[in-house]
N, C-alpha and C positions, 0 to 999 in steps of 0.2 A: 517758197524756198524749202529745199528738202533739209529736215533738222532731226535726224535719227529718228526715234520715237515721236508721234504726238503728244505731250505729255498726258494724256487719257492713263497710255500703255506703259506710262514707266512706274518703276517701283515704288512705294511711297518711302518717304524719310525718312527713319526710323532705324535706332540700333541695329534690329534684324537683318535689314537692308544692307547695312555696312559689313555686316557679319559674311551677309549671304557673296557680297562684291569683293570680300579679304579673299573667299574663297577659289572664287572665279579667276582674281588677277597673282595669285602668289606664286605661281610658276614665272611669269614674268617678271616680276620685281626684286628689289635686296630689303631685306631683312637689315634696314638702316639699326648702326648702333642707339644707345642711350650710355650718353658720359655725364660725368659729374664733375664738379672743380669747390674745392671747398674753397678755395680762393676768392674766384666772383660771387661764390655765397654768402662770403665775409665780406666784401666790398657791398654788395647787397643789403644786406643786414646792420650797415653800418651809418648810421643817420649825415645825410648830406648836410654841407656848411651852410652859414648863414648867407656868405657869399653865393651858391650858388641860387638860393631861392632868391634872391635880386631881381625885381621887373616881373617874378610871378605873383600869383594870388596869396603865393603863403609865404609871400616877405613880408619879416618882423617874427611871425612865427615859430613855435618851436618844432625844428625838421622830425619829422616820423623817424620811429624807430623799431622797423619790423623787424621780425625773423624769419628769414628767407633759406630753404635750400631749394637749390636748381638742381634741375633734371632734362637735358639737353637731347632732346629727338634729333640725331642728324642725319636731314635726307638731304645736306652735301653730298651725302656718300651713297645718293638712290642714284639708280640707274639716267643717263642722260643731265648728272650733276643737280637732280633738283625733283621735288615732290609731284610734280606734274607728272610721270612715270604712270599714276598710281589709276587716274583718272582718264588719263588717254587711254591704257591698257581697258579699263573696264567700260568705257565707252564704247570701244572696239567688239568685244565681248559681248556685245547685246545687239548687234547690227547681225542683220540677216546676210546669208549669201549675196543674196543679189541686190544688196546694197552696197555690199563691200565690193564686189565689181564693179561696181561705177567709181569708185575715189574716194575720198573723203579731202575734205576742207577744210580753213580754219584760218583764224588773224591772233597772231600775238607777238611780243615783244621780244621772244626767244626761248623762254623756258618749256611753255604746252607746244611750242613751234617745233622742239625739237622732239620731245615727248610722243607727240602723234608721227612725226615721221619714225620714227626707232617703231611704235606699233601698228604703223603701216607696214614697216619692210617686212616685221614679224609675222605679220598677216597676208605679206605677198599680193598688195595691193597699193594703189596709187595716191601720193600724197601731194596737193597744193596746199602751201602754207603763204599767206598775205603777211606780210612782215612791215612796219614801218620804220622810215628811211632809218631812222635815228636807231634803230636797232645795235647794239655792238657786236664788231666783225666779231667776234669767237662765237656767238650765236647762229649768227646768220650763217659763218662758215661751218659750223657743227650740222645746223639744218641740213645744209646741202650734201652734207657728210652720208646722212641716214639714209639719203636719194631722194628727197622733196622737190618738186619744183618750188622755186621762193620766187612771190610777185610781191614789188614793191606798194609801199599807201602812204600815205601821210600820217601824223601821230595819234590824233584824237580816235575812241571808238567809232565814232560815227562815220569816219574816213576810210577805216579800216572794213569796216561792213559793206562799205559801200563796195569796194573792193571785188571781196566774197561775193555779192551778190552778182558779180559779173562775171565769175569764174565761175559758178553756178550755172549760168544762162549757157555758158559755150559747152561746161562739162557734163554736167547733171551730177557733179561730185555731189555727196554728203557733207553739212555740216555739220562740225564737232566741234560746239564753242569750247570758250578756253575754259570758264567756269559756271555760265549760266543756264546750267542741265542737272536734271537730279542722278543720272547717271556720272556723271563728272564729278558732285558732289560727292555721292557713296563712293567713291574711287579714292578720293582726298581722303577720304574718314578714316579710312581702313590704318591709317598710320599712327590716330586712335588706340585702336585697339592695341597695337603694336607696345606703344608706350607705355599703355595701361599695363599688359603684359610686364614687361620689361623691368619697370620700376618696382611692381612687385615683387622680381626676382632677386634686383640688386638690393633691396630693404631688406628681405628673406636671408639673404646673403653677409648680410654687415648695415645690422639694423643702427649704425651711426649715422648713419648717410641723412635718415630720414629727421624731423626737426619733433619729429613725435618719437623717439624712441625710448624715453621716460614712463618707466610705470606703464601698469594696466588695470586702473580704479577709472571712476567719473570724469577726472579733472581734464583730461584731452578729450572729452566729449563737448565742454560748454561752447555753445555757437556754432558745432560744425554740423552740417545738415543730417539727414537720414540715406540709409542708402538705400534703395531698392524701396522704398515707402518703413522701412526697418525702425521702429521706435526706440525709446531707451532701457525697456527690455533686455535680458539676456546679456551686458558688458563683457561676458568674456567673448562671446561670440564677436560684437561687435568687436573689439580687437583687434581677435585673429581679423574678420575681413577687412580690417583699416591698414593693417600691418603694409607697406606701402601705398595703402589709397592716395592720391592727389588729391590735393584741397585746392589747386586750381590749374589751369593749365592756357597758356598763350601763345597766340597765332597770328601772324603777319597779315594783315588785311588788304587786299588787291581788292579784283573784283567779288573774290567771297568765297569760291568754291573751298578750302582749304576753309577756313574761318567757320564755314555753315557743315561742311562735314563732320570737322572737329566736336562741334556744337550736338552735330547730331549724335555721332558716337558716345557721347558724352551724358545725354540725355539720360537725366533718371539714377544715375551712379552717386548724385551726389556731388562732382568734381566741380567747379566753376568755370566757363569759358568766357575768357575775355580776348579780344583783338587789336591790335599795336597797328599803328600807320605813321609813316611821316607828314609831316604839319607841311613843310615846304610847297610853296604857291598853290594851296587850297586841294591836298595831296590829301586830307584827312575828310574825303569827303564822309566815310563812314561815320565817323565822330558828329560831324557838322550834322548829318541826317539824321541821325538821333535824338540830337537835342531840335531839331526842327520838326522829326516826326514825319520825313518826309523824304525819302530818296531822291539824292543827290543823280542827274541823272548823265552831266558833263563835267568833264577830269583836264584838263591840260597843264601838265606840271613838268619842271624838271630834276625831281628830286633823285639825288644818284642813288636811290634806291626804284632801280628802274621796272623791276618787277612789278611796281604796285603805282605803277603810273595809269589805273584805270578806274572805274566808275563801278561801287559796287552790281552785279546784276540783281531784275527782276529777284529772279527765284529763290537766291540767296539770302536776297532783304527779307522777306517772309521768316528768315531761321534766324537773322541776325538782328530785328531788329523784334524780338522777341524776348520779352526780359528772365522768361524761363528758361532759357538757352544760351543766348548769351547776356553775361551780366554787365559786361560795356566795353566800348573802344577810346583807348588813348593816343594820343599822338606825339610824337616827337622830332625837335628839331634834327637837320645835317650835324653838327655837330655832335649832338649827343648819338646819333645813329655811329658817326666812324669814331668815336670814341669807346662806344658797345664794339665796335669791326675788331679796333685793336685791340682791346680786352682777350677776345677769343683769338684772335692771328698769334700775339702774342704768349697767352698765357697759355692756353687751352692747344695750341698749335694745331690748329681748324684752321684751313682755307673755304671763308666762305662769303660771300657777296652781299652789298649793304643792305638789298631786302632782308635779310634770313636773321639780321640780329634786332630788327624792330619792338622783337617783344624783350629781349633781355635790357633793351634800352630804357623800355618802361618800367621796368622791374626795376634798374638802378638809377635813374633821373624822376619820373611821373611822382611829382610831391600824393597826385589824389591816388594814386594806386596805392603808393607805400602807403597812406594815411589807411585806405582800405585795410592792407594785411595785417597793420599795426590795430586795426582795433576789432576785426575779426578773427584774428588768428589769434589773440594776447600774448600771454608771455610765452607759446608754445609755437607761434606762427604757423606759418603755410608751407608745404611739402609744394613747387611749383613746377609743372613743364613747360618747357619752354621751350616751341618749334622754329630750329633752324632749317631753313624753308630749303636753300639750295645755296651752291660756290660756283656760280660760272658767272667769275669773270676772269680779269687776266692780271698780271704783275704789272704789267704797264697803265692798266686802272686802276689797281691800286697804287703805285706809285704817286700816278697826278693828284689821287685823293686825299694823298697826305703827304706831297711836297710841302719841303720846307725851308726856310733860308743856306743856302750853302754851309756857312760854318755848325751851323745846329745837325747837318745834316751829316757833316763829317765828322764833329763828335760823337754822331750814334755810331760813328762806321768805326770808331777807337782808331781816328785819323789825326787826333789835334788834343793835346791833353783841356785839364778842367779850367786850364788857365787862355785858349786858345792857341797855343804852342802847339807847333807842329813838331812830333816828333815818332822816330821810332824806336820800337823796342823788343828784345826775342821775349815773349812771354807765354809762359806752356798755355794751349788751351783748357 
């Protein structure tokens, strides 16, 4: 099966890597914002009830009480609704002429689907995309959008390869998996760098933001690592470079690419990476393989966080299941996921889709995270980012995902006053 590179030929993992792939794919991409809400920061920050740790490990407990600010990477707003942009583009970018006349390939659930076709058409060459059935029409009709041909498959990995491998035999297209390539990988990173960037500027800018912006003695040094191998030497210096540093940063875990790039980018600076999954019919395989030491290597879930309905890859596991890179993955139920969804729909007025908030979910529900930042960060907490992965879905999935009883649903619409009275009224907006 032709799969771009041999991995012999590809680049190794490494910062530099991610650096050298920013450079390669930033004509094609958007320069996604970083927002902040002090709002879900204090919702964050603010120790969960007794009620809700009920039925967890840390009922009876006293709830963690971190200090959190968020730092919101949103590639809702990258090119084709979603992060996948980063690593189709720079996959593309390392293929030869006369591979990219033959086609290229590919199986996913919608986001890399539409991703490689937008850097196919860019590149003036031919895209089959394997899609399974359950895909949602605004994917699969955005695919078709780009000019893809889309062949249907059943939902599991293993279904969907099977697929590709048969459109391979007729085509001699190239595969581009969705995330289990090092080129794919350094493509996801580079948003990384981006963030790192970014939140340096906005700290630089209005040094409140950051949960470190007190003083500049010892005292925000205790527990937080070295940077660059940098000892405790020099404090002023250290400072200046902490002056927005991340003390940690969180990523949506699918099959990995995004999660192991992140990780690599990340590498060495000091920053912590960890990765969010939903728990939903054994959706956390990452989690699960960690604590088993063993990649999980089938996924069949339906958690409406549809993006991360897969199995981490091979090459991924190698970065993620590395304790120097990443420091661990949590999981989280459906409901805590669209209760993160509303947060940000509502508060933050982000249109974005239930994969993309899984890490804010863990930030504000995960008792062991919080317990984490509450006893590594102390009274100064953790500066955190937090990657909102991609917004493509639709009003009408959101809607079903958070129908509600008629009259509940009429008083959010200022249809029926607090008493159930139906009434109306001229009242200025």
């Amino acid at each position: 099966m032709p799969v771009m590179e041999e991995l012999s030929d590809t680049l190794i993992l490494d910062r530099a890597s991610v650096q050298a792939a920013h450079t390669r794919i930033k004509q094609h991409i958007h320069y996604t914002p970083v927002l902040t809400s002090r709002t879900l920061s204090n919702l964050a920050s603010t120790p969960q009830s007794a009620e809700a740790l009920v039925g967890t490990a840390y009922e009876g407990k006293t709830p963690a009480h971190p200090r959190i600010r968020l730092f919101f990477k949103c590639e809702n707003h990258q090119r084709i609704g979603a992060f996948k942009s980063r690593g189709a583009f720079h996959a593309l970018s390392r293929l030869t002429q006369e591979q990219l006349s033959r086609g290229v390939v590919t199986h996913s659930s919608g986001n890399h689907a539409q991703a490689l076709a937008l850097a196919a058409r860019t590149h003036g060459v031919k895209a089959y995309i394997v899609m399974p059935t359950i895909s949602t029409p605004s994917k699969i009709a955005a695919t078709k959008g780009y000019g893809a041909q889309v062949i249907f498959s059943g939902s599991t990995s293993q279904e969907r390869e099977a697929v590709v491998e048969d459109v391979i035999k007729k085509t001699g297209a190239i595969l581009v998996p969705p995330y289990n390539h090092p080129d794919i990988i350094l493509g996801q990173g580079t948003m990384a760098l981006e963030l790192e960037e970014q939140v340096q500027e906005l700290v630089k800018r209005d040094p409140s933001l950051s949960t470190h912006r007190n003083g500049s003695g010892n005292e925000h040094q205790k527990g937080r690592p070295p940077i660059n191998g940098t000892t405790g030497n020099g404090v002023a210096l250290l400072d200046e470079i902490r002056a927005g540093h991340l003390d940690a940063v969180i990523a949506p875990l699918g099959g990995g690419g995004m999660l192991a790039g992140v990780a690599t980018a990340f590498y060495g600076t000091g920053t912590r990476v960890f990765g969010a999954e939903p728990s939903f019919e054994g959706a956390d395989d990452g989690r699960r393989g960690l604590e088993a030491n063993q990649r999980i290597t089938t996924v069949k879930t339906l958690t409406i966080a549809d993006g991360l309905r897969t199995p981490v890859g091979k090459i991924n596991w190698t970065v993620i299941s590395d304790k120097s890179k990443v420091k661990g993955v949590f999981a989280v139920t459906e409901d805590q996921i669209l209760s993160a969804m509303r947060l940000v729909v509502e508060r933050m007025k982000i249109f974005v889709e239930p994969s993309a908030v899984v890490g804010l979910a863990v930030c504000l529900y995960d008792e062991g995270f919080r317990k984490i930042v509450e006893v590594e960060g102390g009274e100064e907490g953790w500066d955190i980012g937090v990657i909102l992965s991609g917004g493509n879905t639709t009003l009408e999935a959101i809607s079903k995902m958070f129908a509600t009883e008629e009259k509940h649903a009429e008083r959010a619409e200022a249809k029926v006053g607090k008493d159930g009275e139906r009434i109306a009224e001229n009242v200025a907006g």
